[in-house]
C-alpha positions in Angstrom: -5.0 -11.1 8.1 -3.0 -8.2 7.4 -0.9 -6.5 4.9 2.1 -6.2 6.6 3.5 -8.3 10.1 2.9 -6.8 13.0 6.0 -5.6 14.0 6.6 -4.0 11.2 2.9 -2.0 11.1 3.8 -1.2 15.1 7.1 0.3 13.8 5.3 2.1 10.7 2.8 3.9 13.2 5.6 5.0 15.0 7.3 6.0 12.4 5.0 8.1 10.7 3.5 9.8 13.6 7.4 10.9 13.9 7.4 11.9 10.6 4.4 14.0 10.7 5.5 16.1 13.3 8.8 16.8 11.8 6.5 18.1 8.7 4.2 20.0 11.3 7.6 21.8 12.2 9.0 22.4 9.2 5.8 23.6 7.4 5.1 26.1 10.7 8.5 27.5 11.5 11.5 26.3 9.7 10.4 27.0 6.0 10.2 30.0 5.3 6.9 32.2 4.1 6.3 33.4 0.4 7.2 36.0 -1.1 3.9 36.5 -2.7 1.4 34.4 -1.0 3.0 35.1 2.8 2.2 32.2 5.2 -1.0 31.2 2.9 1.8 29.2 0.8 2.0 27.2 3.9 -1.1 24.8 3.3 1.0 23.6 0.2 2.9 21.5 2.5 -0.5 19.9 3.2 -2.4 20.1 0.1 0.7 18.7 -2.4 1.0 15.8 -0.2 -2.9 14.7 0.1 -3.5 15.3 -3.8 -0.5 13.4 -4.6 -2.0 10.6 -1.5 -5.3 10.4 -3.5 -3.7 9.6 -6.8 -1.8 6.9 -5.4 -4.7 5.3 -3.8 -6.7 5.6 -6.5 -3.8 4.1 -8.8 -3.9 1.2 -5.9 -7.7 0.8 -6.4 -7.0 1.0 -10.2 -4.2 -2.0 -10.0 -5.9 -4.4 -7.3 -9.6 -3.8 -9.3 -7.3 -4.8 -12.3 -5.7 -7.9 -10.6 -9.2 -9.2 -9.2 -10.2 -9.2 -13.0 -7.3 -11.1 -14.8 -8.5 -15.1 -13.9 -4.8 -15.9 -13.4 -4.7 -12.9 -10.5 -7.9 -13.2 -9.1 -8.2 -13.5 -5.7 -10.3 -11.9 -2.3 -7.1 -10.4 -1.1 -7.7 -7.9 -4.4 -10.9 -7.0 -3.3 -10.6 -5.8 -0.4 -7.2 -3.8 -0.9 -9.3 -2.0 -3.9 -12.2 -1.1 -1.2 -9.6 -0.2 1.3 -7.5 1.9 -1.0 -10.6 3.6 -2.7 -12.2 4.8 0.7 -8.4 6.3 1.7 -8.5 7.8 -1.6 -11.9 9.5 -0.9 -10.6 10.6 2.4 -7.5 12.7 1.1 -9.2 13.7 -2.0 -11.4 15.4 0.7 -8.7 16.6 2.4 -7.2 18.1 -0.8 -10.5 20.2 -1.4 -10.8 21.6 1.8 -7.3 22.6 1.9 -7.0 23.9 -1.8 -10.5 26.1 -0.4 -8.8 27.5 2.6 -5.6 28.0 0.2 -8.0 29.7 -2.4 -9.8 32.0 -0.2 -6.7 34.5 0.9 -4.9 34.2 -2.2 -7.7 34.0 -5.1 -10.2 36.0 -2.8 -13.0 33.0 -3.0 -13.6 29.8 -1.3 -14.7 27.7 -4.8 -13.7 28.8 -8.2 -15.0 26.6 -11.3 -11.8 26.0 -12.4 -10.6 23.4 -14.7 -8.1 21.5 -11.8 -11.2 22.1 -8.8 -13.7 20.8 -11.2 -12.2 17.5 -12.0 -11.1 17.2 -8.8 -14.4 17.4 -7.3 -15.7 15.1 -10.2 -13.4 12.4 -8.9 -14.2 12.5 -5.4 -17.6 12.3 -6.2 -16.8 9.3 -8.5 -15.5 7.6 -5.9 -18.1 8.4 -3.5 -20.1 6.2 -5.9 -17.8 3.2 -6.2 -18.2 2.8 -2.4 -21.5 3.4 -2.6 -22.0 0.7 -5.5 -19.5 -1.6 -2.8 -23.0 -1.7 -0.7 -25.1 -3.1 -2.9 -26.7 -6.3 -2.3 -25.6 -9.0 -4.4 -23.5 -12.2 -4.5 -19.9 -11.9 -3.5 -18.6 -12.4 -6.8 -20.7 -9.8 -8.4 -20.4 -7.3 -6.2 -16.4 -7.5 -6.5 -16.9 -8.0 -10.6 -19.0 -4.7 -10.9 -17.0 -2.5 -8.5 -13.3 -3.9 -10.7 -14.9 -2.5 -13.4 -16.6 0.6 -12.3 -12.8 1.6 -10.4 -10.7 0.9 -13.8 -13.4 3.4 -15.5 -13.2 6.1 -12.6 -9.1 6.3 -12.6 -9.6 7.6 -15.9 -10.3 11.0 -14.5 -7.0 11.0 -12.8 -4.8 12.3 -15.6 -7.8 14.9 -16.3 -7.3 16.0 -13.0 -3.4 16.2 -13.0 -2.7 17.5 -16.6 -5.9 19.9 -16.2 -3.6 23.4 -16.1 -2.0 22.7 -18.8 -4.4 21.8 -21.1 -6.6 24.7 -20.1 -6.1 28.2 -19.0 -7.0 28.1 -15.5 -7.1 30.2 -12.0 -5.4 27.3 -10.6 -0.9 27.8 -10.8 0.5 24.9 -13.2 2.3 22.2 -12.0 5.9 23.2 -9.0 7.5 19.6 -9.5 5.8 17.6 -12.1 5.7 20.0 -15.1 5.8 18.9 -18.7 9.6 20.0 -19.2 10.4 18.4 -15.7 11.6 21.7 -14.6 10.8 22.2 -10.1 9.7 25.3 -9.3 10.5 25.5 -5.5 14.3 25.2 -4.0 15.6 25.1 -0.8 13.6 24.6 2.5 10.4 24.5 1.1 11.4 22.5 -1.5 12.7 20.1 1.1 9.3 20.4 3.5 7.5 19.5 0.7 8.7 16.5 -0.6 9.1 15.5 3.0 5.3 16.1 3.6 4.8 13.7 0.2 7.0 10.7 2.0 5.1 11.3 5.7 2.1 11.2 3.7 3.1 8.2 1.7 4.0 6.8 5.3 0.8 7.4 6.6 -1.2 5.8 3.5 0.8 2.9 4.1 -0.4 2.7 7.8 -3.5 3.2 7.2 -4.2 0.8 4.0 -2.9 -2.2 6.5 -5.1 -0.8 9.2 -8.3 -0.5 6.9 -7.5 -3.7 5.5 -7.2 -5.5 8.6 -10.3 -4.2 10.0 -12.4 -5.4 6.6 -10.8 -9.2 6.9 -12.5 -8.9 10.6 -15.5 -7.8 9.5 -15.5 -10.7 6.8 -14.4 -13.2 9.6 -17.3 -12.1 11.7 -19.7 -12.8 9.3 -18.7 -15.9 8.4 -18.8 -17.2 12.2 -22.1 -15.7 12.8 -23.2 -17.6 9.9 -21.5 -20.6 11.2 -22.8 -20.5 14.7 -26.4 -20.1 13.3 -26.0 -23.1 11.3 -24.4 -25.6 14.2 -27.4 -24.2 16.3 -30.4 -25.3 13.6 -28.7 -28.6 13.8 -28.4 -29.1 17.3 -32.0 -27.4 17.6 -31.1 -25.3 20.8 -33.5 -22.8 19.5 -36.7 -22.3 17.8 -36.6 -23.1 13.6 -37.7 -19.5 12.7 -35.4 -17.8 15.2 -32.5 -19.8 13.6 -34.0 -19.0 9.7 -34.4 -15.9 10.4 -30.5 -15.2 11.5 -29.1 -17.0 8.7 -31.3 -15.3 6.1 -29.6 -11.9 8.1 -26.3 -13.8 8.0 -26.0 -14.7 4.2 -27.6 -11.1 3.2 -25.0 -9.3 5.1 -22.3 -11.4 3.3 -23.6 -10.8 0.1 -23.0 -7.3 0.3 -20.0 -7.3 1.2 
C-alpha cells in the first residue's frame, strides 16, 4: 500500500531529483553572494527550506495523530502516516541544526549559541526523538497508536515557540526574511527566487519520501502478519515440534505489538 500510485511516485522521484539540482545551481552560482555575510548566506537556501520541511511534517504528524483520535476518522492508515511523517520531521529538523551551526560559525563566530530560536529548536528535535522512541514500546496495537496520538498533538505545541521565538525575545538569531509579523519579505530578486524554489524542491522531496517511508512500514506490517500466519498453519499441520512453533508465535505477536 502506498500513498500515491506508482506512476505518479516514479514521476515525483524524478521530478524532485530535477528539482534539486536546479536549487544546487542556483544556490552555488546563479544567486548571488551577500553583501554582509559573503557566500555564508548561501546555506540559507538549505537551512530555510529544511526548517520550513520539519514544520510541515510535524504539522502532518500533528493532523494524522489528530485523525487516528476522532472515532469517526480513526483508522491504521493515520498511524502510520504520523510515524512516517514524525521520523522525516526528525530528519530535517536535524538537518536544520547542522546547517544553522555551520551558518553560525563564520557569521556569529561559534558553532552553538543558547539562543531563543536554537533552543526550541533543539527542544523539538529532541521531543520528537522521544515520540519515536515511545512508537517502540511494547504494547497492544491500539495502545501504542492511542499514546503516541496524544504524545504528537502535545509536542506540535513547541512549533509556534520555535517559529515566533525572535520576536518574542531578543535573540542572536535574525527575525523572520518572509514570514514576518507585518508580512513584509526581506530578500528580492535571485535569491529571493532560489529560495522559495529550495522550499517547493524541498516540499517535493518530503512528498517522495513520506510515500516511500510509508510504503516501507505497510511491508513491514504485512511481514509480520504472514510470519504470524505461517506459524500458525504450521502448529496446525504439526510439521514441526510444539515449542518451536510457540516459541515463533510468541516472537510473532510481540513484534506486532510494538508496532
Amino acid at each position: 500500500m502506498t500513498l500515491l500510485k506508482p506512476t505518479v511516485a516514479r514521476v515525483l522521484g524524478w521530478t524532485t531529483l530535477v528539482a534539486l539540482i536546479v536549487l544546487a545551481l542556483f544556490g552555488l552560482w546563479g544567486a548571488p553572494a551577500d553583501a554582509v555575510q559573503s557566500d555564508a548566506q548561501r546555506l540559507m537556501y538549505l537551512h530555510v527550506p529544511a526548517a520550513w520541511i520539519a514544520y510541515l511534517a510535524f504539522g502532518v504528524t500533528a493532523i494524522a495523530s489528530g485523525l487516528w483520535l476522532w472515532p469517526r476518522t480513526r483508522s491504521p492508515v493515520w498511524d502510520r502516516m504520523a510515524g512516517a511523517s514524525a521520523e522525516l520531521g526528525v530528519m530535517f529538523t536535524g538537518l536544520t541544526l547542522l546547517m544553522g551551526s555551520l551558518w553560525g560559525r563564520p557569521v556569529w563566530g561559534v558553532w552553538w549559541a543558547w539562543d531563543a530560536r536554537l533552543v526550541t529548536t533543539a527542544v523539538l528535535f529532541f521531543l520528537y526523538l522521544g515520540y519515536l522512541a515511545l512508537r517502540r514500546v511494547p504494547g497492544t496495537a491500539e495502545g501504542r497508536a492511542k499514546r503516541c496520538a496524544i504524545a504528537a498533538l502535545i509536542a506540535f505545541v513547541d512549533v509556534p515557540i520555535v517559529h515566533f521565538s525572535v520576536t518574542w525575545w531578543r535573540t542572536l538569531h535574525q527575525e523572520a526574511t518572509v514570514f514576518d509579523p507585518e508580512l513584509k519579505a526581506h530578500i528580492h530578486g535571485v535569491m529571493a527566487f532560489t529560495l522559495w524554489f529550495g522550499v517547493f524542491a524541498f516540499t517535493l522531496l518530503f512528498v517522495y519520501l513520506l510515500d516511500r517511508r510509508y510504503h516501507l512500514e505497510c511491508l513491514q506490517e504485512g511481514l509480520e502478519d504472514r510470519e504470524l500466519e505461517q506459524a500458525i498453519k504450521d502448529r496446525v499441520r504439526g510439521s514441526v515440534s510444539p515449542p518451536k512453533v510457540e516459541a515463533k508465535v510468541e516472537a510473532t505477536v510481540e513484534a506486532g505489538a510494538e508496532r
